[in-house]
C-alpha positions as CSV (number, residue, x, y, z in Angstrom):
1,X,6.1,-5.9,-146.0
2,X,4.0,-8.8,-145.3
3,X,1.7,-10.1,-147.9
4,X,-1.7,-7.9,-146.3
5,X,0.7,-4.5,-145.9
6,X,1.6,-5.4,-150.0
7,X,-2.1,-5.8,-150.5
8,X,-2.8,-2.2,-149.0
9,X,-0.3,-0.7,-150.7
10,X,-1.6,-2.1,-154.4
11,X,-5.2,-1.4,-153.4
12,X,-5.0,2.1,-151.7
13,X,-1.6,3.5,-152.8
14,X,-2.1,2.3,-156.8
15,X,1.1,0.6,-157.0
16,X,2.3,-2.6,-158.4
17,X,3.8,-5.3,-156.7
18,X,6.9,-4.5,-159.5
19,X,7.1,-1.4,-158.2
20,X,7.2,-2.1,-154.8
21,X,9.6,-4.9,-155.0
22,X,12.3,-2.3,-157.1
23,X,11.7,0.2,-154.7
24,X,13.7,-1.7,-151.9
25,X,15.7,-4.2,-154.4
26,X,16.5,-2.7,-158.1
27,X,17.9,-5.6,-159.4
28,X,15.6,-8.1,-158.6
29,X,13.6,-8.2,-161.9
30,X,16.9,-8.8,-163.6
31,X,18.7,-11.3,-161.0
32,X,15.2,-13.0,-161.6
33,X,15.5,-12.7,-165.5
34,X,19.1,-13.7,-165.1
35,X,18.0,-17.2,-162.9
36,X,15.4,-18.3,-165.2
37,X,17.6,-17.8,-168.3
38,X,20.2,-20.2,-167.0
39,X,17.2,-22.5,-165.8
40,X,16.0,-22.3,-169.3
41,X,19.7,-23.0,-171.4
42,X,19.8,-25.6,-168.8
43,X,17.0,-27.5,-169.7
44,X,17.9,-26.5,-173.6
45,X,21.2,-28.5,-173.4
46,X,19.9,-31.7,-171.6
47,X,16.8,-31.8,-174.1
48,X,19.8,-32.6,-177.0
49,X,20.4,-36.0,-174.9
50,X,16.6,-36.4,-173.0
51,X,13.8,-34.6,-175.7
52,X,10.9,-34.7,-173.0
53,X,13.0,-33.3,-170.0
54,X,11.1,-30.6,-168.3
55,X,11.2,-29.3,-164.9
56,X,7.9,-29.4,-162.3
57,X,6.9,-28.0,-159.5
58,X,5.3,-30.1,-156.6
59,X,4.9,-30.1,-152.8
60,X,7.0,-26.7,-153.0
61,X,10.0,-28.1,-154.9
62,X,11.2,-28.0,-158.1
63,X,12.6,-31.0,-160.1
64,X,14.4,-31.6,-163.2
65,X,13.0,-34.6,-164.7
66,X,13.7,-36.5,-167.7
67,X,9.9,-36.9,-168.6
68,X,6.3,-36.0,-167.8
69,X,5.3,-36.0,-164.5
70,X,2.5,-37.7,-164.7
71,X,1.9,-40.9,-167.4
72,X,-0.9,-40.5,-170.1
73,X,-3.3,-42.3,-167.5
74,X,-2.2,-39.6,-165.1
75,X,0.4,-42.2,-162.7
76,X,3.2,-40.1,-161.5
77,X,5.9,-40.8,-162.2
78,X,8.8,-40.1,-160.3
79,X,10.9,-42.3,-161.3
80,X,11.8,-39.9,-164.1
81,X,12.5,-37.1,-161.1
82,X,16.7,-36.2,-161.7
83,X,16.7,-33.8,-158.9
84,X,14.2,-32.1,-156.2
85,X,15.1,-29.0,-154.3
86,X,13.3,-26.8,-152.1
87,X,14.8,-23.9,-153.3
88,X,13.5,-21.9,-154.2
89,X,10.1,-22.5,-152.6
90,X,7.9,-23.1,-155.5
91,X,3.9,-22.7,-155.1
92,X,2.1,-25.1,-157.5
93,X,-1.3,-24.7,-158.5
94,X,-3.2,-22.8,-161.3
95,X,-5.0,-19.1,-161.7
């Protein structure tokens, strides 16, 4: 299903995008559960060596870095960037 077909569904078929998802992959919610756990003890165990790691997403990636993205007179600051990947393809932006 492409994003308008998901759209119809939740609008004229009162499902969720949950429920539409486990229809065709059951384990989804928990493979995705599963990833973000180890993303999380990840980030737990280099926080005893680098407090202010954090991950962030930009330009579709996601990095590990070992400080804020962005200096208190809002500089980037990728030189704290450990790692970039492109997968997964992470959207930035806000609600």
């Amino acid at each position: 299903m492409n994003q308008a077909e998901v759209m119809e569904a939740i609008n004229n078929d009162d499902r969720t995008a949950q429920e539409l998802l486990l229809d065709v992959m059951p384990t989804a919610v928990t493979r995705f559960n599963r990833v973000t756990a180890s993303l999380n003890s990840l980030l737990i165990d280099i926080r005893k060596h680098f407090p202010d790691a954090c991950y962030y997403s930009a330009s579709d990636t996601l990095c590990l870095m070992l400080g804020d993205s962005h200096s208190d007179d809002e500089q980037p600051q990728c030189e704290l960037v450990v790692i970039a990947t492109n997968k997964p393809m992470i959207g930035g932006g806000d609600w």
